[in-house]
C-alpha positions as a Markdown table, in Angstrom:
| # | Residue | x | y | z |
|---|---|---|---|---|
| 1 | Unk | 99.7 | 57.4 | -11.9 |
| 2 | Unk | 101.5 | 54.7 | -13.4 |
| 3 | Unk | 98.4 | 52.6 | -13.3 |
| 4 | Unk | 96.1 | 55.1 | -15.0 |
| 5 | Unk | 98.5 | 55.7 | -17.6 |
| 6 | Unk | 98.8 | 52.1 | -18.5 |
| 7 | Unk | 94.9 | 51.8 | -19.0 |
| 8 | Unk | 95.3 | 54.3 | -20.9 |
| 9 | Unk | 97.8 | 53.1 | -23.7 |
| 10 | Unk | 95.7 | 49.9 | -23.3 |
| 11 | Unk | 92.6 | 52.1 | -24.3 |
| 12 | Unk | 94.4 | 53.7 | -27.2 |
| 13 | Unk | 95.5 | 50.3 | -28.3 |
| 14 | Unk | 91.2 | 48.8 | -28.1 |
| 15 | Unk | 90.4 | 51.9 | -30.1 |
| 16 | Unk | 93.3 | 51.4 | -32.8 |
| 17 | Unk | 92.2 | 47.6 | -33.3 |
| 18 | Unk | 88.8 | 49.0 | -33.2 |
| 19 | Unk | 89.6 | 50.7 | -36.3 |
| 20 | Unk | 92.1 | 48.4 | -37.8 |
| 21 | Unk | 91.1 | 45.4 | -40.2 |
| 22 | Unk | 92.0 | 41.8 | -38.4 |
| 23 | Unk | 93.7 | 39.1 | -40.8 |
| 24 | Unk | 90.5 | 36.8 | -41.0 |
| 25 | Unk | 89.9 | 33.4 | -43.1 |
| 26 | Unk | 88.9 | 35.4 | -46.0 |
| 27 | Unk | 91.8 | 37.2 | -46.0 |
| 28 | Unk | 93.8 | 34.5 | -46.2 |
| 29 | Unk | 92.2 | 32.7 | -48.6 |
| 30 | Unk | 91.6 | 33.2 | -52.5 |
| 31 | Unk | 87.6 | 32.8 | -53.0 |
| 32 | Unk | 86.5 | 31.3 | -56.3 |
| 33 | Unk | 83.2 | 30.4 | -57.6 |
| 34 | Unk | 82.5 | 27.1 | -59.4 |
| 35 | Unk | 78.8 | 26.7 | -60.7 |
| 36 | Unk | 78.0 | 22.5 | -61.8 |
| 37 | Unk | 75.2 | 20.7 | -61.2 |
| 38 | Unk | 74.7 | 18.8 | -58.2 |
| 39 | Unk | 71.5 | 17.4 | -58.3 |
| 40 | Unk | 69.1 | 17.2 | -61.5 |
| 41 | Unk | 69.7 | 14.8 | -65.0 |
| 42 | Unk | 73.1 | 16.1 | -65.2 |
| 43 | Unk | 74.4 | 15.6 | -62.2 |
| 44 | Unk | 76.7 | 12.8 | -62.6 |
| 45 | Unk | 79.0 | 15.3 | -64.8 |
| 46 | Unk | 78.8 | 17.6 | -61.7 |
| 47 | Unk | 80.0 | 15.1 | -59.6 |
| 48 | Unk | 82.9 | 13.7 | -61.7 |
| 49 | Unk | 83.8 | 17.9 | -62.4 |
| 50 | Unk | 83.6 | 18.9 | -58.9 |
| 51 | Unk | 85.7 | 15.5 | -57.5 |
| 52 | Unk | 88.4 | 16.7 | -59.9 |
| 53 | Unk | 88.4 | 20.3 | -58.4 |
| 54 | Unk | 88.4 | 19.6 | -55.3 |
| 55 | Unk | 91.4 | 17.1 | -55.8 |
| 56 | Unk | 93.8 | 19.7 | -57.6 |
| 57 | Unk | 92.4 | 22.0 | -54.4 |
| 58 | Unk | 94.1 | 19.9 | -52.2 |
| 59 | Unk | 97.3 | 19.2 | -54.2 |
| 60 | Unk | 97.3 | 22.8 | -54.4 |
| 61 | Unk | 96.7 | 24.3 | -51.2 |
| 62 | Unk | 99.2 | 21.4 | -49.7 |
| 63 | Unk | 102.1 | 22.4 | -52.3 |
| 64 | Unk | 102.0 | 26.6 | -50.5 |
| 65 | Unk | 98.9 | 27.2 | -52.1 |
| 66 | Unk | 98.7 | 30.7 | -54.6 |
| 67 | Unk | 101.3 | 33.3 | -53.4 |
| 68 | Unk | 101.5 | 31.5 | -50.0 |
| 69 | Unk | 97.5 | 31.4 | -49.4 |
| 70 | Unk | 95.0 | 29.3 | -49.7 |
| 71 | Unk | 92.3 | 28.6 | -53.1 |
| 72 | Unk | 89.0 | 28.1 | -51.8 |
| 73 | Unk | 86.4 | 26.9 | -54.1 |
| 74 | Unk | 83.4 | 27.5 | -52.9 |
| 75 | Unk | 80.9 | 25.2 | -55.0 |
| 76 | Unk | 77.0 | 26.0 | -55.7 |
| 77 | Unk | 74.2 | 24.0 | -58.1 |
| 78 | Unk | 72.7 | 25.5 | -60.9 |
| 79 | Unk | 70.4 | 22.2 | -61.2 |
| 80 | Unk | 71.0 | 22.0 | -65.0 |
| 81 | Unk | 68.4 | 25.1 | -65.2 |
| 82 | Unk | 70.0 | 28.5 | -66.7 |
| 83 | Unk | 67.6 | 30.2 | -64.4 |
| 84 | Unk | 69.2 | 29.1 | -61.0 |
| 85 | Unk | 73.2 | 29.3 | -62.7 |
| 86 | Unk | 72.2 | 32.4 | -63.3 |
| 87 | Unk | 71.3 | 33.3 | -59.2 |
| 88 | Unk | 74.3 | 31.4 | -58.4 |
| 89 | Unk | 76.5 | 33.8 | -60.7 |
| 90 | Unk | 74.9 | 36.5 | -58.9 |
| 91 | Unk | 75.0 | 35.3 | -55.7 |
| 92 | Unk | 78.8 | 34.0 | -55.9 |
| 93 | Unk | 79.5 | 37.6 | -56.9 |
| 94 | Unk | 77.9 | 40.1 | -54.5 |
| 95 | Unk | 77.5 | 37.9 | -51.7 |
| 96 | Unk | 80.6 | 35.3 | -51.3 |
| 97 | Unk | 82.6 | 38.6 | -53.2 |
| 98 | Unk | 84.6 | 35.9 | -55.1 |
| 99 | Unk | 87.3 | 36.9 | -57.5 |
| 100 | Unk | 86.1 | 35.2 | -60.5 |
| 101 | Unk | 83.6 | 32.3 | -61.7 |
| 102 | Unk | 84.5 | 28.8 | -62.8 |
| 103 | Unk | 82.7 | 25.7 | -64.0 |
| 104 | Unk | 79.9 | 26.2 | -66.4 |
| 105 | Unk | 78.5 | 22.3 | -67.8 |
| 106 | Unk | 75.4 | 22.8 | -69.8 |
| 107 | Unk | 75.6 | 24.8 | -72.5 |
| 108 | Unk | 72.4 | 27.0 | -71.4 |
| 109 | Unk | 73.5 | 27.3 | -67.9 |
| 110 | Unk | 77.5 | 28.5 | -69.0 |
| 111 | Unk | 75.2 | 31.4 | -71.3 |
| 112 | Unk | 73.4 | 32.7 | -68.5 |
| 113 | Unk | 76.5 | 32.0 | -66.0 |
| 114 | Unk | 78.4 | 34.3 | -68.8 |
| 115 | Unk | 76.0 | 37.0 | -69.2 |
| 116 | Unk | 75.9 | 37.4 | -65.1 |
| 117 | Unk | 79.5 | 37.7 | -65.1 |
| 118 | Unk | 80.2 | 40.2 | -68.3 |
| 119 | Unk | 77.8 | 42.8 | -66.9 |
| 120 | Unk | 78.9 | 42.7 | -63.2 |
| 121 | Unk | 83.0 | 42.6 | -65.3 |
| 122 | Unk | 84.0 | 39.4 | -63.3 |
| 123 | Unk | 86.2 | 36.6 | -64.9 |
| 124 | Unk | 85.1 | 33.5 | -65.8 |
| 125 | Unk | 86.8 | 30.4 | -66.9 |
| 126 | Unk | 84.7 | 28.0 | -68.7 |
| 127 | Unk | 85.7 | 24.5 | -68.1 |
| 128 | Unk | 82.7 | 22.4 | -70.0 |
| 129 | Unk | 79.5 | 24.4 | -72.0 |
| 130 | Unk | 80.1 | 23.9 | -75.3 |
| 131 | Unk | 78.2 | 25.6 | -77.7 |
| 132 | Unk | 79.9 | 28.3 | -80.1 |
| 133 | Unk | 77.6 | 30.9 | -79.1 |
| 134 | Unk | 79.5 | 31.2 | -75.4 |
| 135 | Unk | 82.5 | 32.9 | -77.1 |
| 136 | Unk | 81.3 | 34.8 | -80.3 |
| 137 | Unk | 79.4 | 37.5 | -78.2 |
| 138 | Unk | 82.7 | 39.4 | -77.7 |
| 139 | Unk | 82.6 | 39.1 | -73.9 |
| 140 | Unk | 86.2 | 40.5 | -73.0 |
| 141 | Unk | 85.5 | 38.5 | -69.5 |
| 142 | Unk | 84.4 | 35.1 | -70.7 |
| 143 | Unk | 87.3 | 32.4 | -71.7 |
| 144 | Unk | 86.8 | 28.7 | -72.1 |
| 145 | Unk | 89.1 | 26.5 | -71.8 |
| 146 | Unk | 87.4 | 23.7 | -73.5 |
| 147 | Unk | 86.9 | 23.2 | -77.5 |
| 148 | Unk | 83.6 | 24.6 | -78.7 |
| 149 | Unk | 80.9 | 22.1 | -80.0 |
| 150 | Unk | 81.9 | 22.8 | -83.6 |
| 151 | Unk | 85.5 | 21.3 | -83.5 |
| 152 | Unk | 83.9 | 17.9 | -81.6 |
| 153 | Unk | 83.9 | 16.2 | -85.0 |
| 154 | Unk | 87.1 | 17.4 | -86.2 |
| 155 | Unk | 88.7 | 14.1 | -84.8 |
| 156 | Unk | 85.7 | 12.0 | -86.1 |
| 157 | Unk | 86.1 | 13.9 | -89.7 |
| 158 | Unk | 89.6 | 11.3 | -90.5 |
| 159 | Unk | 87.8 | 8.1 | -89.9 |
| 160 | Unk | 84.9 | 8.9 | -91.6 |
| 161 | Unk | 86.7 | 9.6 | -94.7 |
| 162 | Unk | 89.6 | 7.1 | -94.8 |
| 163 | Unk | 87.6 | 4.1 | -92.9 |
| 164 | Unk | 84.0 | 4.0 | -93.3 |
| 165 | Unk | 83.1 | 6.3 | -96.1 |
| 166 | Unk | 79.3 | 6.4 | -95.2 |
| 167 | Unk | 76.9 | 7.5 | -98.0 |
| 168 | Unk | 74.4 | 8.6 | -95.4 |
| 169 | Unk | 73.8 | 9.7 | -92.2 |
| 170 | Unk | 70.8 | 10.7 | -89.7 |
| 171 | Unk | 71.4 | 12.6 | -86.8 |
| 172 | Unk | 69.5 | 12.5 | -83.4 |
| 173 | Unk | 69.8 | 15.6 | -80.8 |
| 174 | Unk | 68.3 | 17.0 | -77.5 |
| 175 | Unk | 66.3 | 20.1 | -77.9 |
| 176 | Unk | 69.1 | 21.9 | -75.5 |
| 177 | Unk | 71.6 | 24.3 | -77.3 |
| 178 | Unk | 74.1 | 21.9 | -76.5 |
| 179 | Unk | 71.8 | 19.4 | -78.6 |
| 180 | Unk | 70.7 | 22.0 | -81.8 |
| 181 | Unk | 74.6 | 23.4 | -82.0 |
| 182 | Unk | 76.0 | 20.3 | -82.1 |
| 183 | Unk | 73.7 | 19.1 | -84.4 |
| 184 | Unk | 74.5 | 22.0 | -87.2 |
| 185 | Unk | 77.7 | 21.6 | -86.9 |
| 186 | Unk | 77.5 | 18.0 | -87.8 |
| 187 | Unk | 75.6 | 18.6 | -90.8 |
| 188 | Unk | 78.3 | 21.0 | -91.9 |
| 189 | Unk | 80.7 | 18.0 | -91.7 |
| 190 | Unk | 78.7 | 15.8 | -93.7 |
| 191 | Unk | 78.6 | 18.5 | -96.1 |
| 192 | Unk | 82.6 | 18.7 | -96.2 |
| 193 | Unk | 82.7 | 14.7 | -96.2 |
| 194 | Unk | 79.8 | 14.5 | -99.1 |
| 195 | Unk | 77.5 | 12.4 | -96.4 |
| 196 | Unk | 74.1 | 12.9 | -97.3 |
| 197 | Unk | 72.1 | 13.9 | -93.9 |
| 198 | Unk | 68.6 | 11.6 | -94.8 |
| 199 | Unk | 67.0 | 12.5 | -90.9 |
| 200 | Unk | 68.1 | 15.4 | -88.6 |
| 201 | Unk | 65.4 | 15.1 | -85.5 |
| 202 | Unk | 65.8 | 17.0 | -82.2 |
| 203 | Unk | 63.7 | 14.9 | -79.0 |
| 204 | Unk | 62.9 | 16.2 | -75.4 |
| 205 | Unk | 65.5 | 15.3 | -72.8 |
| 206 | Unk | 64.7 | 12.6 | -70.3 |
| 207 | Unk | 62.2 | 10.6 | -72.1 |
| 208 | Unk | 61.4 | 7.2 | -71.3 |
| 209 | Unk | 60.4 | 5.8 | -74.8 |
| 210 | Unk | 62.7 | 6.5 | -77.8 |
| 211 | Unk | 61.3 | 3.7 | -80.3 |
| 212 | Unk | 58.8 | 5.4 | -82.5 |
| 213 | Unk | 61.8 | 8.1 | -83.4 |
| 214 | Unk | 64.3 | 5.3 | -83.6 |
| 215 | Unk | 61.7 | 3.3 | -86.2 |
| 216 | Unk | 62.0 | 6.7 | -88.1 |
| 217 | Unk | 66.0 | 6.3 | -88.3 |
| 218 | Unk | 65.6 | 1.9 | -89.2 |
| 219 | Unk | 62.7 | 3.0 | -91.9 |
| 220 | Unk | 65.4 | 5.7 | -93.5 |
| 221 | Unk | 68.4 | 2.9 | -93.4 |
| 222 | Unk | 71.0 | 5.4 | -92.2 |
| 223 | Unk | 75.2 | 4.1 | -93.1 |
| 224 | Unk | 75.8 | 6.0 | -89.7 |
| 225 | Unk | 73.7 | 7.0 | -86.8 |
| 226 | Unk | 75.5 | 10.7 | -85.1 |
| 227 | Unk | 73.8 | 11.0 | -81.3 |
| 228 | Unk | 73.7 | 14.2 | -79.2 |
| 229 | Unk | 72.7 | 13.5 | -75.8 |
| 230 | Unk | 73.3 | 13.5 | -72.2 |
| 231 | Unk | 74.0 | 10.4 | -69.9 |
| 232 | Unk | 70.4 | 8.9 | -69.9 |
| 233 | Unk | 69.5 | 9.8 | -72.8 |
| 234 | Unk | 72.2 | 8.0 | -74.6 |
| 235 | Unk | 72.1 | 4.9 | -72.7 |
| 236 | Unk | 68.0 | 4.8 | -73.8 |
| 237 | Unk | 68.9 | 5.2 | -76.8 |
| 238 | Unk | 71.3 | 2.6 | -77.3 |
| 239 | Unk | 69.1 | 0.1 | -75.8 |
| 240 | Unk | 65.9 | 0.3 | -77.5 |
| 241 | Unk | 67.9 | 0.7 | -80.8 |
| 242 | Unk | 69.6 | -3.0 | -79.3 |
| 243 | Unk | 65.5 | -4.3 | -78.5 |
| 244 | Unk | 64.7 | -3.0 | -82.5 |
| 245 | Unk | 67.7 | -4.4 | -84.3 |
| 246 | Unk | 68.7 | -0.9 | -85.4 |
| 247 | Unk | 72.1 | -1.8 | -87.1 |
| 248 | Unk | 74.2 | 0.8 | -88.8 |
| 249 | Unk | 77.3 | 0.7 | -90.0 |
| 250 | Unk | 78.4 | 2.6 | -87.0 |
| 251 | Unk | 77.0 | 4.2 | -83.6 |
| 252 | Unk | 78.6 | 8.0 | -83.2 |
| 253 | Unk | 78.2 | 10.0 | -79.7 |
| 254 | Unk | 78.8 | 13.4 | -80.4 |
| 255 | Unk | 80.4 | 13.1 | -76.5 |
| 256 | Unk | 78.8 | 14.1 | -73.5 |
| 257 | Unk | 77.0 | 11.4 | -72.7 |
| 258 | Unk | 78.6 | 8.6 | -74.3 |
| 259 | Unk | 82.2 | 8.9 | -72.6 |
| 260 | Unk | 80.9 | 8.4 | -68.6 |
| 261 | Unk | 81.7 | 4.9 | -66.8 |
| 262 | Unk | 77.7 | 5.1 | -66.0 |
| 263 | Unk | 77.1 | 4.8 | -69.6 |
| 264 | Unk | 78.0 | 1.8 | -70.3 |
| 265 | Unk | 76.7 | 0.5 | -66.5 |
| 266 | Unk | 73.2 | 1.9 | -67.9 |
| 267 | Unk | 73.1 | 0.2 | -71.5 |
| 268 | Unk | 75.2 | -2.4 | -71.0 |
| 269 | Unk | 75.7 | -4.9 | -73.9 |
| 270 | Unk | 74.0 | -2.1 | -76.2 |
| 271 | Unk | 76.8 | 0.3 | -75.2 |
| 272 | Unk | 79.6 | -1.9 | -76.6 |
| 273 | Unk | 81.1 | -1.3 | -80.2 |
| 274 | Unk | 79.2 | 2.0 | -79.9 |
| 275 | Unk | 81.7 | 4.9 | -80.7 |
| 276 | Unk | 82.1 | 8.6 | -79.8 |
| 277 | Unk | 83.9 | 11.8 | -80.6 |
| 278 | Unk | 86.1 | 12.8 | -77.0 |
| 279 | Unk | 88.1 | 15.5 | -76.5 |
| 280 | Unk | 90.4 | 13.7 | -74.2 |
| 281 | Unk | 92.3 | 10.0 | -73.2 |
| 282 | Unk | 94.1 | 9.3 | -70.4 |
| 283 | Unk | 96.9 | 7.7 | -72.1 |
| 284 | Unk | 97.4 | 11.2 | -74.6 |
| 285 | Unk | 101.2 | 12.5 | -74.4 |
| 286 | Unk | 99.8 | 15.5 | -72.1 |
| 287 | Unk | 102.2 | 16.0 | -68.8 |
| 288 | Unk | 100.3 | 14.3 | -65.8 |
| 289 | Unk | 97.5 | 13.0 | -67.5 |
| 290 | Unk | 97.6 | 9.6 | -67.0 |
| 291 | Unk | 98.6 | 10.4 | -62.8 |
| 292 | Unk | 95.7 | 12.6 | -62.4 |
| 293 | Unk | 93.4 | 9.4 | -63.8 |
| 294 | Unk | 95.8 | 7.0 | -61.8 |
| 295 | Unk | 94.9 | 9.3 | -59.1 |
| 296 | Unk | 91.0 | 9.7 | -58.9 |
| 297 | Unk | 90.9 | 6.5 | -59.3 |
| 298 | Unk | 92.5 | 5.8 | -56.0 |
| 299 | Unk | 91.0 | 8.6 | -54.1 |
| 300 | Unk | 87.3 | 8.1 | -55.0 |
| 301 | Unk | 87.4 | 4.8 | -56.3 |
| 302 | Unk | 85.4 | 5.4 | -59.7 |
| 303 | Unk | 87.1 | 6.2 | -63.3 |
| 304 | Unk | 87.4 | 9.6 | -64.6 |
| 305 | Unk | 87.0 | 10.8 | -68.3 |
| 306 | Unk | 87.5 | 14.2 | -70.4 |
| 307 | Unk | 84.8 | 15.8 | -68.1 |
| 308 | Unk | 86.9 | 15.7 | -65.1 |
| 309 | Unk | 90.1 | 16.3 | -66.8 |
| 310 | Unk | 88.7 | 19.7 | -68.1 |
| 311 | Unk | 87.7 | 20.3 | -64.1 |
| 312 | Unk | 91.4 | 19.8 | -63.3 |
| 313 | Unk | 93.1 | 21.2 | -66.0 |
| 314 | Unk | 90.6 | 24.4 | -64.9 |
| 315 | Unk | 91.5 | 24.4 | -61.3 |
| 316 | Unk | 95.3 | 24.4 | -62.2 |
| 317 | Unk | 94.4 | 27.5 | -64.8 |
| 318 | Unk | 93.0 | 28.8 | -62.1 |
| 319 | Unk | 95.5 | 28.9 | -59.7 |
| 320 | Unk | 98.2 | 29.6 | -62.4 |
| 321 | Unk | 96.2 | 32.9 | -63.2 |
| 322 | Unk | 95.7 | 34.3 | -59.9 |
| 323 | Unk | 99.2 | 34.1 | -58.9 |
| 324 | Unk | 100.6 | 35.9 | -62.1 |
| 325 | Unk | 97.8 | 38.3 | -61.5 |
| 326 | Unk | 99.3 | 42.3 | -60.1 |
| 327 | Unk | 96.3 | 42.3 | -57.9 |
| 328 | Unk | 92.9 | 40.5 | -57.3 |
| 329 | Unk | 91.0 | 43.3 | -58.8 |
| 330 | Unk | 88.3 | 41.8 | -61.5 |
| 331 | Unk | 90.8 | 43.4 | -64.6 |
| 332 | Unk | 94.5 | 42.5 | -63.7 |
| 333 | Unk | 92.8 | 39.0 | -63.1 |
| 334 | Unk | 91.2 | 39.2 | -66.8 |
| 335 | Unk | 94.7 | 40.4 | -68.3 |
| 336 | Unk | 96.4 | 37.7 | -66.6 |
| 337 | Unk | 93.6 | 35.2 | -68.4 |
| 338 | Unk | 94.8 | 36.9 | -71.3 |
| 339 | Unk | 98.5 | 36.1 | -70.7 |
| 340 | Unk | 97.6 | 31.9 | -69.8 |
| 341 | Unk | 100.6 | 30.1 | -71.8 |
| 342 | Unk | 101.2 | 26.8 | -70.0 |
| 343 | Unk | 100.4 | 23.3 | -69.9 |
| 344 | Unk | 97.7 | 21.0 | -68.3 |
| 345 | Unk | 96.7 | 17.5 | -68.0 |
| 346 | Unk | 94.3 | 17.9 | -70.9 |
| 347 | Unk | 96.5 | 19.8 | -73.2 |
| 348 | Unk | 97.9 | 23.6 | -74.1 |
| 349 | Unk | 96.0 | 26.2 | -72.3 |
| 350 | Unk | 96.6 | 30.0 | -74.7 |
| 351 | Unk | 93.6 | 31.6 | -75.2 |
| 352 | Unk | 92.8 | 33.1 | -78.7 |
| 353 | Unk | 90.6 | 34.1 | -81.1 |
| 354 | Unk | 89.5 | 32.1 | -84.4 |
| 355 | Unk | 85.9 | 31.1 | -86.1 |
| 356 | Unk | 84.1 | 34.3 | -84.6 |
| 357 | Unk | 85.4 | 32.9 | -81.3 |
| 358 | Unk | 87.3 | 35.2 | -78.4 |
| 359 | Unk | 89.2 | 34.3 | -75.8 |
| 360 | Unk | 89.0 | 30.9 | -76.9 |
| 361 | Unk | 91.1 | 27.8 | -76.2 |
| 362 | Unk | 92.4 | 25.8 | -78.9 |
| 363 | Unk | 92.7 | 21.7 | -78.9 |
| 364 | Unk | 92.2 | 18.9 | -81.1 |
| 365 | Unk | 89.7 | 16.6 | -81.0 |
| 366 | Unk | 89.6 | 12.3 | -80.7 |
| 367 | Unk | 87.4 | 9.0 | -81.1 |
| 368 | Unk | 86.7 | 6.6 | -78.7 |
| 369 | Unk | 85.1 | 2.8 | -78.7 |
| 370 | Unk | 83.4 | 0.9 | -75.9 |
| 371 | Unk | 85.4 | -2.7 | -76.6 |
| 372 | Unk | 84.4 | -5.3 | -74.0 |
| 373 | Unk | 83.1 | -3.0 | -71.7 |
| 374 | Unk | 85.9 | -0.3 | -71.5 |
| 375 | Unk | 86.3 | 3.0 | -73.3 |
| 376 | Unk | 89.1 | 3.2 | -75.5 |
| 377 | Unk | 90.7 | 5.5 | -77.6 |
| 378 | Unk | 91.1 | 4.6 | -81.3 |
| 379 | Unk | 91.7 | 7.7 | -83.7 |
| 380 | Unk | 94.1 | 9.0 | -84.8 |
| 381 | Unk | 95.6 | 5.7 | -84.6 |
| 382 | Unk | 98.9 | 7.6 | -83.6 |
| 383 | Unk | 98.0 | 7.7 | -80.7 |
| 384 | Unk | 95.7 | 5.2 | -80.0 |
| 385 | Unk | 95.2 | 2.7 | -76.9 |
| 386 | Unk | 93.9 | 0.1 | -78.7 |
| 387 | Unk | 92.6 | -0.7 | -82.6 |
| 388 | Unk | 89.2 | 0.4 | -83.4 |
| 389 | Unk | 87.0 | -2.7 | -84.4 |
| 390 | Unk | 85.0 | -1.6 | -87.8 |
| 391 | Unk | 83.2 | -3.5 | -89.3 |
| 392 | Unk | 80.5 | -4.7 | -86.9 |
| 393 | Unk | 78.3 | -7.3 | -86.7 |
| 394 | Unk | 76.0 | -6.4 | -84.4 |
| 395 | Unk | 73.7 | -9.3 | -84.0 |
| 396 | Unk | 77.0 | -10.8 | -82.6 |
| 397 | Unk | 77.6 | -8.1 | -80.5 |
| 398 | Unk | 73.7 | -7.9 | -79.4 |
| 399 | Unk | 74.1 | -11.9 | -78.7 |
């Protein structure tokens, strides 16, 4: 009797676990998408993004993690194509069920990652994608963290005015929206500045041979040369302008490819004196900023620039939001975007609205300067890490 009745409490208690959900890893863990690219032309900003996630992972997950569980960023490459972010959006979302999107580099892949995750009403946070267009479509779901394309300059806008006071200016940009954004908004701040824009000429990304457009820009005799391009696309640029003896007053990156280490590996002597807007230093008055460099450093043994910091800054958003948040659910995760007040290695985080912009992220630009090989931050000269060098002789320099 006593038997029988014992397998049958044990039967009662197979049928009641049966029935009854099990604590499993994905319980216990917080699932976020991040979408960079891995592989393809822009994959070195992948890398340096997704090293600097995964770092403030760790340093999360080892200080208690969100609300005592883990964040688990689960990675996936959109190839810098718009067409495969968007799949990954989608597949991040009704696959891996994740609780909201991060990431977002190219300006084109961050639009399609957006429109994925306004339709299917999940949050993301964009860390990197740029261009204007990302925040003005009203997209109650979408945030970015980062400054838009159109404020890049703003930092530039000072020295232009009180140092070099250029007459003229031609402007080169990839056919990307990235490229054709940035480039507008650069003419408008020519306009403001009274710069006459002599050459505005867009050029397909990842060409081999740049010289018959740069003969274009030595033939119009530019004061000041503005450059919107990714990594190898800058460092061509650079060194066929070097092999011509295209000499400005000045070199201007409008960012993105002009801050990476491998930019100045790749051009070498032609990257030097060249500057470019930023929209970060290591050495700004920002809590933690110059550890979280001191820090990659050490762990991966490579230097990290305003790319990565916006990856770690995002992952530390990230975390912040999801614990404040009531629940998980896709809207108490939005309204807790909503509420972000707090500070991060690359600045205030508070998102609001301004210029036809939403949900938007607020922050002031900077200038840098390759000097002797190492990127330095030279305007405003407040904060500065070393004086810029202006003017320049570049035959010297080209030596």
């Amino acid at each position: 009797m006593r038997k029988g009745f014992t397998l049958l409490i044990l039967a009662g208690f197979a049928v009641v676990a049966a029935f009854s959900p099990m604590p499993t890893l994905a319980e216990e863990t917080l699932k976020v998408g991040i979408i960079l690219p891995s592989s393809g032309e822009k994959a070195k900003f992948g890398e340096i993004e997704k090293k600097s996630f995964e770092m403030a992972m760790e340093e999360i997950n080892g200080a208690g993690g969100v609300n005592g569980k883990k964040l688990a960023f689960i990675f996936e490459d959109d190839t810098g194509r718009p067409d495969v972010a968007r799949s990954a959006a989608e597949k991040l979302i009704t696959k891996d069920k994740v609780l909201m999107l991060g990431g977002g580099y190219g300006s084109s892949e961050t639009f399609a990652i957006s429109g994925v995750a306004q339709q299917s009403r999940i949050p993301f946070l964009v860390n990197t994608g740029s261009d204007d267009k990302i925040t003005t479509q009203k997209w109650e779901y979408i945030f970015r963290l980062n400054p838009p394309v159109s404020d890049y300059a703003r930092g530039l806008e000072t020295f232009l005015s009180e140092v070099v006071k250029p007459k003229t200016a031609a402007i080169l940009h990839e056919n990307t929206s990235f490229g054709a954004s940035g480039s507008k908004e650069f003419k408008q701040t020519c306009e403001r500045l009274g710069i006459k824009v002599i050459m505005s000429e867009g050029y397909q990304s990842g060409g081999v041979d740049f010289k018959p457009l740069l003969i274009k820009v030595k033939q119009a005799n530019p004061d000041l040369v503005y450059m919107i391009s990714y990594l190898m696309d800058a460092s061509m640029l650079m060194r066929q302008s070097m092999e011509l003896r295209l000499a400005p007053k000045l070199f201007i990156g409008g960012a993105a490819g002009f801050t990476l280490p491998e930019f100045q590996k790749n051009a070498g002597k032609a990257s030097d004196m060249v500057y470019s807007a930023t929209l970060w230093y290591q050495t700004l008055p920002y809590p933690g900023a110059k550890e979280y460099y001191d820090k990659f450093l050490q762990k991966y043994g490579m230097e990290t620039e305003y790319h990565g910091a916006e990856a770690y800054a995002a992952a530390y958003v990230i975390a912040d939001v999801l614990k404040r948040a009531k629940s998980t659910a896709p809207d108490d995760v939005k309204q807790a975007l909503l509420a972000t007040d707090m500070m991060t290695v690359f600045g205030p985080v508070k998102f609001t609205a301004y210029n036809k912009m939403t949900n938007q992220n607020k922050l002031p630009t900077y200038l840098v300067q390759w000097i002797d090989g190492k990127l330095e931050l030279v305007w405003p000269k407040e904060v500065a890490s070393k004086p810029y060098v202006y003017p320049i002789n570049w035959e010297k320099v080209w030596k």
